[in-house]
N, C-alpha and C positions, 0 to 999 in steps of 0.2 A: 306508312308509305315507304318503300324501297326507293333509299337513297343512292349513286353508286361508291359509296363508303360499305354498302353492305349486299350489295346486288350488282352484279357485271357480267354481262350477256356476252359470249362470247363470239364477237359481230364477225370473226373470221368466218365462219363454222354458219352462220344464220340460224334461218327460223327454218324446218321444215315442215310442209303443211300436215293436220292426221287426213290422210285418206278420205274424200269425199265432203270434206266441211270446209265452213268460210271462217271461221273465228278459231279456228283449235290448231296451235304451231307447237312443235317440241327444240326444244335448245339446248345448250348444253352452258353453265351461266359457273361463276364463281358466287359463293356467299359464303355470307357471318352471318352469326346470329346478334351479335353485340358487334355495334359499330367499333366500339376497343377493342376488339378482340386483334393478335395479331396476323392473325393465318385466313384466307378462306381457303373455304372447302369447297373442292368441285363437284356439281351434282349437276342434273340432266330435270331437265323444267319441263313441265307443257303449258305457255299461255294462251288464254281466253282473251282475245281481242275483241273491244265495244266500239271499234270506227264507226259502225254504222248501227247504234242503236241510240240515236238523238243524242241529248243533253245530257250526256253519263258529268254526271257533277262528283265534288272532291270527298263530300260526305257517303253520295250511297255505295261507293268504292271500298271508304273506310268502315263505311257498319258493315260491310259484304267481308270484308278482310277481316275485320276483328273477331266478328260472332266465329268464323271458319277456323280463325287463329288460337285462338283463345276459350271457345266455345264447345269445344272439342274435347272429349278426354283423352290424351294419346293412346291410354292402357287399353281402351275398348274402343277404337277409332274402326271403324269401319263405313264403305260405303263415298268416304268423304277422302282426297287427298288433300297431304297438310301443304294447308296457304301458305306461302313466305311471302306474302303483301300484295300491295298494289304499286302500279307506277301509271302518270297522267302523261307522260311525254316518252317515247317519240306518240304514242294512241296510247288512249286509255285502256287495261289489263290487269287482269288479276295473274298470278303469277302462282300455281302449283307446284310443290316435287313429287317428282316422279321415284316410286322406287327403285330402288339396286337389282339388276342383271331382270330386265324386263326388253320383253321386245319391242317396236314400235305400236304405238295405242291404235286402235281403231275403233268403230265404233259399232255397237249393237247392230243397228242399220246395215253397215258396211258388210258385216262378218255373215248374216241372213243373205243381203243381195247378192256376195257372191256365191251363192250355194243354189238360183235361183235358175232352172233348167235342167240341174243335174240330177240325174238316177238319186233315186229313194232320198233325194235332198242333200245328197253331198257327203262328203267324207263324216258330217257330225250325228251320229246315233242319236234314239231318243232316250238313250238313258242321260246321255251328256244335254240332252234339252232339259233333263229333269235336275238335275246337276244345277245347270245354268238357272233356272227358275228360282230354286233354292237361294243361292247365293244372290240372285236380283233381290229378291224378296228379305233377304238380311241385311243385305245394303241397307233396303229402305229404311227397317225395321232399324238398324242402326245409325241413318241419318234422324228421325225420328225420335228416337233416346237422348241424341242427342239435344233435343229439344228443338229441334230446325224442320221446318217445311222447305220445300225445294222451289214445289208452284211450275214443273218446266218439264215433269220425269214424260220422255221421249225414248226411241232407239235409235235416235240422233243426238240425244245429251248423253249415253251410257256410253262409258270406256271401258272396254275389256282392256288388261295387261296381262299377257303371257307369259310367264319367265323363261329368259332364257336359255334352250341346251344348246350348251356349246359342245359341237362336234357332232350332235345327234345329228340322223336324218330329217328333213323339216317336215314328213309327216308321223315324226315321233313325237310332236309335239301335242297332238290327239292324243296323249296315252293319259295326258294330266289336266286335258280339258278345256278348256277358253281362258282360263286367269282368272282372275279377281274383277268385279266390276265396281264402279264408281259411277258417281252421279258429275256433270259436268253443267255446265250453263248455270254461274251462279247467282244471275244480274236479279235474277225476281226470287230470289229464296232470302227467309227471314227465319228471326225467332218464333216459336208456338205461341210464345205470351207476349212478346215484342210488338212494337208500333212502325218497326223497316216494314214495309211492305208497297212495293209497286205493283198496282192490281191494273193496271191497264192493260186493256185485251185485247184481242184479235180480229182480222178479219179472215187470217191465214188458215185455210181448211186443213193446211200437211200440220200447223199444231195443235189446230182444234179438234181432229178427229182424235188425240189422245187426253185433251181435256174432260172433265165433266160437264156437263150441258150447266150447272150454274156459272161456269168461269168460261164462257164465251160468246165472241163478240166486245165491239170497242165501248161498248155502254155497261160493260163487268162495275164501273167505279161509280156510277150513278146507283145500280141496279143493288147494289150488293149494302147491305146494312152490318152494322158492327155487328151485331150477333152471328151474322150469313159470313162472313169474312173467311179467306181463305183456312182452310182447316187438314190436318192429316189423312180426313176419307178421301178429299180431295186429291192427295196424292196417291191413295188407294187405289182411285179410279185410274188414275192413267200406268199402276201398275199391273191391273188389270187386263191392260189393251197393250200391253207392252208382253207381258204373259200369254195373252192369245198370239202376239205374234210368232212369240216361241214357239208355240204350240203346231201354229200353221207350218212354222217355218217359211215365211213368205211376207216380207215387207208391207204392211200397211199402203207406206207410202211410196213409189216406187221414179227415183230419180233420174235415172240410169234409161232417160228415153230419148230415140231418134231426135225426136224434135226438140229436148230439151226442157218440155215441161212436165212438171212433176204429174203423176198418175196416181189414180188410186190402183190395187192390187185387183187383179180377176176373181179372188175369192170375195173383196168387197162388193165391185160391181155386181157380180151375180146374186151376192145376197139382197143388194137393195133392189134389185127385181125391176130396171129400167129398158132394157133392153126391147121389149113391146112397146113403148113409149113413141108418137112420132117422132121424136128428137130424142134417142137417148142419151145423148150426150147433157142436152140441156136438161133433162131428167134427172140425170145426176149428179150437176152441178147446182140445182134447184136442191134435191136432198142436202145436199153439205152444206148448205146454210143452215138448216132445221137444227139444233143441238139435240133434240129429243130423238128425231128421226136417225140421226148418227148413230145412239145409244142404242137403238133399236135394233140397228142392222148389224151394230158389233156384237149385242146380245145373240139374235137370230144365228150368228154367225158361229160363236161358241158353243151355241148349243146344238149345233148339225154338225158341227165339222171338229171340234175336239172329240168326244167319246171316242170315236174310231180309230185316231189319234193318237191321243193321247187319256185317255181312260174316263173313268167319269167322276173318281176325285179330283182329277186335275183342271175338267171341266168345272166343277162344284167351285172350286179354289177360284177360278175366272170369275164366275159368274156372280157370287160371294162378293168379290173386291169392287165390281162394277154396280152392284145392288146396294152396296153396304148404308149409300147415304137416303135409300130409299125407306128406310124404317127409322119413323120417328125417333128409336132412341138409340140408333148409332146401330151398330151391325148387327144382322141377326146369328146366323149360328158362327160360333168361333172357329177361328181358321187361324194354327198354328203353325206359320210360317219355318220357324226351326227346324220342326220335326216332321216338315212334308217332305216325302220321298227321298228319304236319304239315300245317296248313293255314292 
């Protein structure tokens, strides 16, 4: 736990929010790493705030902290930024560093929705979609190794960080790509062999549409047997659906509306084929409950609308991650993430 003998938020300066989220702030903080030590060191933070995810207790803070702290290889750290602890007051928070000469973070989500209207999808090419893919995909691959399930992977929990040119033009920042991405939202991520695990589910269709149809709905803790228990295809799947997003260029979930509630994207609706419905609406809020049905029309989806796209290995790659838990003995043909479409 961050004491402030070794953690000192710099309250002049505050919290600024990332772009378009309720729990994601960056700061600029003092630390030690050893409370004797005599010096801190200035560094720039992004906290995860738990105000509003119930009974956040003193323990699942600390195994969340420590596995991330300690659980980590630094040498081969990818995917994960390194924790510098928890703190239970002023709100419960897990507390990130943020790398040196980085722009402000935003999110997978954020960086697609604003691209969402404009000619051929906006200033980001698809070689840099294939770019971006890649590096999602190592992320994982290296949250993963690390031995940790995440249980949350979204384009609402993904930070791109940009580095940043100082003095360039700010669309010379396209020459080097999105940054590096990270996973965020650490509240339900555990050990692979570990006994941390908060499986309590949803009834929220903006995260269950990136779920697996085993891990949703609020009956996931009743339903789910030790053997079935949250697993790495699990986070397959929703790399999958985070992948097609890429691909579409076109948010899943779409937040950024008149009325303020969340929508699904025009590429979803049309796939799930509601529109002839007397109530389409209710059509397809009727679908989004179904877990199987979801799976369906994000597959449907991939396989009409990637090839053209973006080719038909990258389709294969999608469709692959989203199937994977559908063969009895874990995935069928192998899909090597490192060496897809380097660029």
């Amino acid at each position: 736990m961050l004491s402030r003998k070794s953690f000192v938020h710099s309250e002049s300066q505050g919290y600024t929010p990332v772009p378009f989220t309720t729990n994601m702030f960056t700061a600029k903080a003092e630390y030690k790493q050893n409370e004797a030590d005599q010096r801190y060191s200035q560094t720039s933070v992004i906290v995860e705030k738990y105000q509003n995810q119930g009974n956040v207790t003193y323990r699942v803070l600390d195994d969340i902290a420590s596995l991330l702290c300690y659980g980590v290889d630094e040498s081969t750290r990818k995917g994960v930024l390194r924790c510098l602890g928890f703190r239970l007051e002023p709100t419960p928070e897990l507390v990130f560093q943020l790398p040196k000469n980085v722009e402000g973070p935003q999110t997978l989500q954020t960086l697609i929705a604003a691209d969402v209207g404009k000619a051929s999808g906006g200033p980001h090419s698809v070689n840099y979609r294939f770019r971006l893919s890649r590096q999602l995909s190592e992320a994982v691959l290296g949250v993963h190794s690390a031995g940790l399930v995440h249980k949350n992977i979204r384009s609402e929990t993904i930070v791109l960080l940009k580095p940043r040119l100082e003095g360039a033009d700010k669309d010379a920042s396209y020459a080097i790509g999105f940054g590096d991405p990270y996973l965020m939202s650490w509240y339900h991520g555990r050990a692979i062999e570990g006994n941390l695990s908060n499986m309590a589910g949803s009834t929220d269709w903006t995260e269950n549409i990136y779920r697996h149809p085993e891990r949703q709905g609020v009956e996931v803790q009743d339903r789910v047997m030790v053997q079935e228990r949250y697993n790495i295809g699990h986070d397959i799947y929703s790399l999958g659906v985070c992948l097609l997003e890429i691909g579409l260029w076109d948010p899943l979930v779409r937040t950024r509306t008149a009325n303020g509630q969340s929508q699904v994207s025009d590429y979803f609706r049309a796939a799930a084929k509601v529109d002839s419905a007397p109530d389409p609406d209710a059509a397809l809020r009727a679908a989004l409950k179904i877990p199987n049905k979801v799976k369906e029309i994000l597959l449907e989806l991939a396989e009409k609308e990637l090839p053209r796209r973006m080719g038909l290995s990258y389709t294969r790659l999608v469709v692959a991650c989203m199937k994977g838990l559908d063969h009895p003995s874990g995935f069928g043909p192998s899909v090597d993430f490192t060496a897809f479409n380097r660029t």
